[in-house]
N, CA, C and O of each residue as an XYZ file, in Angstrom:
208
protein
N     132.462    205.153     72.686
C     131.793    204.183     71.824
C     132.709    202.995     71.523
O     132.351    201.817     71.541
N     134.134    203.522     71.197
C     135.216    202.315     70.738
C     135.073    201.010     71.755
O     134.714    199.842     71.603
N     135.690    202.068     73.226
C     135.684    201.412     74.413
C     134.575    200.748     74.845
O     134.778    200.251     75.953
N     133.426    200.530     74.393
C     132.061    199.782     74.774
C     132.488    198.838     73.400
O     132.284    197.690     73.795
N     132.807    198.784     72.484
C     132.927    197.549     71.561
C     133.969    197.117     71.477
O     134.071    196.559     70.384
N     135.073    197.035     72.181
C     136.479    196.441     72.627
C     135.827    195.826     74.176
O     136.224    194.727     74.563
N     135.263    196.265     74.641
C     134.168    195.266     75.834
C     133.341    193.614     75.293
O     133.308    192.414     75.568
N     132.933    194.354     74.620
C     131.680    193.385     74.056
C     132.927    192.534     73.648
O     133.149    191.450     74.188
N     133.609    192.978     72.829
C     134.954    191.850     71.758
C     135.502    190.968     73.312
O     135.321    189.750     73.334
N     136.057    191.548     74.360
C     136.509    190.910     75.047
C     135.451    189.886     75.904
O     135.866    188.778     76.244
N     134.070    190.309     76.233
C     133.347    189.833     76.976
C     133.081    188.179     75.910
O     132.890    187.060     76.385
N     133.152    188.521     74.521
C     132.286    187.222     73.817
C     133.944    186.245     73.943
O     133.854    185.049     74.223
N     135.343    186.864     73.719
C     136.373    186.276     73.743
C     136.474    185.335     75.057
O     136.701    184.126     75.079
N     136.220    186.314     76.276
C     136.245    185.321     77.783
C     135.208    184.119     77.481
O     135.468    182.926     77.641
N     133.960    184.660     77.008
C     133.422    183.941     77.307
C     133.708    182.109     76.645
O     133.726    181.013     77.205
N     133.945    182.699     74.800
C     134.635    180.917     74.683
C     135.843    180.582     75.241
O     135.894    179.352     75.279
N     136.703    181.004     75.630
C     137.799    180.540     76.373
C     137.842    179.949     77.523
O     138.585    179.096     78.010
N     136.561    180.766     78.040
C     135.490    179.750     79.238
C     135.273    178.625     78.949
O     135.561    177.621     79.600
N     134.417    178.745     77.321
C     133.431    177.125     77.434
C     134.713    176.162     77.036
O     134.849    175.080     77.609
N     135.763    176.662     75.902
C     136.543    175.128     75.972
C     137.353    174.753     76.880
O     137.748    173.587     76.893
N     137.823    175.804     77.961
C     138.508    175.117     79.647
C     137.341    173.908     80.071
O     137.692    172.863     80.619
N     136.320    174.125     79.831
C     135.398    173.562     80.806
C     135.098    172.777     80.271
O     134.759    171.851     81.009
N     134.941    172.410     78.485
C     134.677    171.148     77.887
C     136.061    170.204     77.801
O     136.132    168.983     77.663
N     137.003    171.073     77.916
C     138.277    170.336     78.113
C     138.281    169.778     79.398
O     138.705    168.623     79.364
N     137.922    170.222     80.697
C     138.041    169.646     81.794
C     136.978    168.418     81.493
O     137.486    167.310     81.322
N     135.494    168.533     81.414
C     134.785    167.605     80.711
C     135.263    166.102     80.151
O     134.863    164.939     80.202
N     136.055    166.646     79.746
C     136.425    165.730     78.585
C     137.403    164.678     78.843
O     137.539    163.665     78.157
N     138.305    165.095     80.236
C     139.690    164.903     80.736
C     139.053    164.166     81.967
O     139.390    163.163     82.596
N     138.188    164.893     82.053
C     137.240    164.067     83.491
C     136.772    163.020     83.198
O     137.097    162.124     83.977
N     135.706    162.532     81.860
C     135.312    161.646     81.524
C     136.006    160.612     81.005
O     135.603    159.449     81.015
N     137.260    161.065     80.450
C     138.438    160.060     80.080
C     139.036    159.620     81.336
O     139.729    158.604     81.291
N     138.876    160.236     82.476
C     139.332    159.457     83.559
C     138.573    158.295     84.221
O     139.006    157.254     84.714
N     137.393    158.737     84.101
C     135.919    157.919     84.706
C     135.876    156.345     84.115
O     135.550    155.290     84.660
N     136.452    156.721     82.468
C     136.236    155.084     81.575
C     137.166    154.196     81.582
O     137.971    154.307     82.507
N     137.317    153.383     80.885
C     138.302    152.055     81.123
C     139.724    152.937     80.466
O     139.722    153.837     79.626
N     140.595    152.468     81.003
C     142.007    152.849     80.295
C     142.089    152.682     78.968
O     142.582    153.581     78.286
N     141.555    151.348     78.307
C     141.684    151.414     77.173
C     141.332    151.878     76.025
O     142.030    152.055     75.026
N     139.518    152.199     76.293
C     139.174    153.343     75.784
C     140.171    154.563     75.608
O     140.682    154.893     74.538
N     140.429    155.392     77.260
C     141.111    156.420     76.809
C     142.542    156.006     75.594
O     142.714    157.090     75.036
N     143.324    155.240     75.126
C     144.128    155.151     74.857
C     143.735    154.634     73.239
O     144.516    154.559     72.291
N     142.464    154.352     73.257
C     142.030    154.031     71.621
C     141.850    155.884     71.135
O     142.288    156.405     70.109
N     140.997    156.613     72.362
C     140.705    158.234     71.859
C     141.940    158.696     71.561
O     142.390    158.742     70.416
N     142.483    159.025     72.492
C     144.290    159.423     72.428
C     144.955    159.235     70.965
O     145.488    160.131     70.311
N     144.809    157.868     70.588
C     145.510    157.402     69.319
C     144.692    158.042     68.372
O     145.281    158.637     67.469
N     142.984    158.053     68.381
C     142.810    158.165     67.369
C     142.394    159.893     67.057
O     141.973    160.401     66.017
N     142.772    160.678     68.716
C     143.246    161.688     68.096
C     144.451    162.449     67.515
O     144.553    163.509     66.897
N     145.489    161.350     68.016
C     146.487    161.472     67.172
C     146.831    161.403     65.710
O     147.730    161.980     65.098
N     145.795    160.460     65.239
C     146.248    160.276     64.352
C     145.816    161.117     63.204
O     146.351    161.510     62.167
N     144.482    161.266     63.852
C     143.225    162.400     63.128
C     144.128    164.258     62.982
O     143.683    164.997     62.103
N     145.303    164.787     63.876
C     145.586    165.445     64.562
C     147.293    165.287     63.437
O     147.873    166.281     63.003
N     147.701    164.041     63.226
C     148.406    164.273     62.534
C     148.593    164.494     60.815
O     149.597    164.779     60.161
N     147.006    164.202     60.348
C     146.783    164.421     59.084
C     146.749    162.643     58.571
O     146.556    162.344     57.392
């Protein structure tokens, strides 16, 4: 019984570790696609958001 719900725990764990690789790639992809300067206004202003 344990061992079927240490499954499930790991199956829901893969699974978001899945979705933010893939919204991270997303995300890294689309920052490549736009103007440089864009990416470098996001960058800053997740820095800055990121530094409090």
């Amino acid at each position: 019984m344990r061992s079927m719900e240490a499954r499930k725990k790991a199956g829901v764990l893969l699974t978001v570790l899945a979705t933010a690789a893939l919204l991270l790639m997303a995300f890294e992809w689309l920052a490549d696609q736009t103007v440089p300067e864009l990416k470098e206004h996001v960058v800053h202003y997740v820095d800055h958001h990121m530094a409090g």
